[in-house]
C-alpha positions as CSV (number, residue, x, y, z in Angstrom):
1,X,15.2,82.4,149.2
2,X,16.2,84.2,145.7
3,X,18.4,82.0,143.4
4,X,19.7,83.0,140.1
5,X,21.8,81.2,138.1
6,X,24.8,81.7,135.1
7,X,26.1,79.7,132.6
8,X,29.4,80.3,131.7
9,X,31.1,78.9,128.5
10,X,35.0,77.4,129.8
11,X,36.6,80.5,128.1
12,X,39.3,83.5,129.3
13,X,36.0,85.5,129.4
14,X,34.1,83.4,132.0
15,X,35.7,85.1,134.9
16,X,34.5,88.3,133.8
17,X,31.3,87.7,133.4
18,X,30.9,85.9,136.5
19,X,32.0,89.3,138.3
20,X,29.6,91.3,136.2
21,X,27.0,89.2,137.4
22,X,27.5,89.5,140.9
23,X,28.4,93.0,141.0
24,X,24.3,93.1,139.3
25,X,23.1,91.5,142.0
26,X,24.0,94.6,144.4
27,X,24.2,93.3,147.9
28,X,26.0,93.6,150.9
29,X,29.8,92.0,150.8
30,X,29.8,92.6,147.1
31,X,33.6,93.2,146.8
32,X,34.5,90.0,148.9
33,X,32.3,87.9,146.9
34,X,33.4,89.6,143.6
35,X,36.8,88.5,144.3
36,X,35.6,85.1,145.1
37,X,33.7,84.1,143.3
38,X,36.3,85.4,140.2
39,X,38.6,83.0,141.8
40,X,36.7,80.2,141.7
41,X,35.4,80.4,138.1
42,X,38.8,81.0,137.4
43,X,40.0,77.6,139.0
44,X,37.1,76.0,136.7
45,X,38.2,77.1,133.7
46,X,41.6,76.4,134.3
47,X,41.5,73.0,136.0
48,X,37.9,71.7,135.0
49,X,37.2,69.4,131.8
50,X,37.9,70.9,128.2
51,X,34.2,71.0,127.1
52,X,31.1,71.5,129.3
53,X,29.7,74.8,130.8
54,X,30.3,76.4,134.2
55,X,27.6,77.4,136.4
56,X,27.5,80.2,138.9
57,X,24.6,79.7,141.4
58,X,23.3,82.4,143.7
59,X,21.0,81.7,146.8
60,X,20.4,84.4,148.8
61,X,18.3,85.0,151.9
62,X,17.5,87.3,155.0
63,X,20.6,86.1,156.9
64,X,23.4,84.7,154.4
65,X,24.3,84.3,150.5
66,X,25.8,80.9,149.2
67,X,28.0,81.2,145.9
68,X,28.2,77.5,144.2
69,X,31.1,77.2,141.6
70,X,29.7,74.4,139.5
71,X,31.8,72.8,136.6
72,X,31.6,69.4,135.4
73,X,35.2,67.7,136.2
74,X,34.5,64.5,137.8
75,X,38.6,64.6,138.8
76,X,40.1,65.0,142.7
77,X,38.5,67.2,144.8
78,X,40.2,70.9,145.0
79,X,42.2,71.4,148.2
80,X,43.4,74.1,149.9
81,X,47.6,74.1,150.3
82,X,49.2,74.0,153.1
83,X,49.9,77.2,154.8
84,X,53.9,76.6,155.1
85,X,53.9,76.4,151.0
86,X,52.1,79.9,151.2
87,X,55.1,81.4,149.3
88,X,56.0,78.7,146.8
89,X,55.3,80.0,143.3
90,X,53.0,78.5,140.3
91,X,49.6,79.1,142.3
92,X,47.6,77.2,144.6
93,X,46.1,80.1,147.0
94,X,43.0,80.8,145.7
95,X,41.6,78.5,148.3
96,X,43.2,80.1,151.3
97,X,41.7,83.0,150.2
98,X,38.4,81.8,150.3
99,X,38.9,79.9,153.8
100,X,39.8,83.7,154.9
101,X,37.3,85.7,153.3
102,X,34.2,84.1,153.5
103,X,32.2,83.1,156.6
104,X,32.0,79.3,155.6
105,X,33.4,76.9,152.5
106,X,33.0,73.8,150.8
107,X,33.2,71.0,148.2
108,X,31.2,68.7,147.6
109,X,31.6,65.2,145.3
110,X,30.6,63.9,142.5
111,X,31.3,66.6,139.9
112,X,33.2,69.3,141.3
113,X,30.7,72.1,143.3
114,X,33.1,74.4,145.4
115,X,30.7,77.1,147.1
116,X,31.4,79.5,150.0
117,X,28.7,81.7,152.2
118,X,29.0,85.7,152.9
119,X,27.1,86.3,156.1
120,X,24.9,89.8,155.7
């Protein structure tokens, strides 16, 4: 198993860089998990605490790759809206996506690790 990991200062540019750094990495899936993984970095900056750093982990084998969001907000646990408020404005639909793109998804507690798994 490979693992690489970023640390992202909580800025406007942290998205960004997180999708650079996957798109490096060169793998199969890239797109899907470029577009998740920019979601989820994007949730951290946005809803996460105002100082600490984000970390984007990467562990990749043979059969899958698991992208771990981690920030440290010690707050309620993200959760995905319900699918009849789909069209409601003012957000809330970055997790759906997730829960449709990837193969698998999770969070898990203490501070707030939202990670999802492309299948290769």
């Amino acid at each position: 198993m490979t693992e690489t990991v970023l640390i992202l200062d909580r800025t406007v540019d942290a998205p960004r860089a997180a999708r650079d750094h996957v798109r490096a990495l060169a793998f199969a899936r890239g797109e899907d998990a470029t577009l998740l993984v920019s979601e989820l970095v994007t949730n951290a900056v946005k809803y996460g605490p105002v100082d600490g750093e984000i970390r984007l982990i990467v562990d990749q084998d043979a059969t899958r790759t698991r992208f771990t969001v981690h920030d440290l907000g010690a707050g309620p646990l993200p959760e995905m809206r319900p699918a009849d408020r789909t069209l409601l404005p003012g957000g809330g639909h970055g997790l759906r996506l997730v829960d449709t793109v990837s193969d698998r998804w999770g969070v898990e507690r203490g501070s707030t690790r939202v990670w999802f798994e492309l299948d290769a």
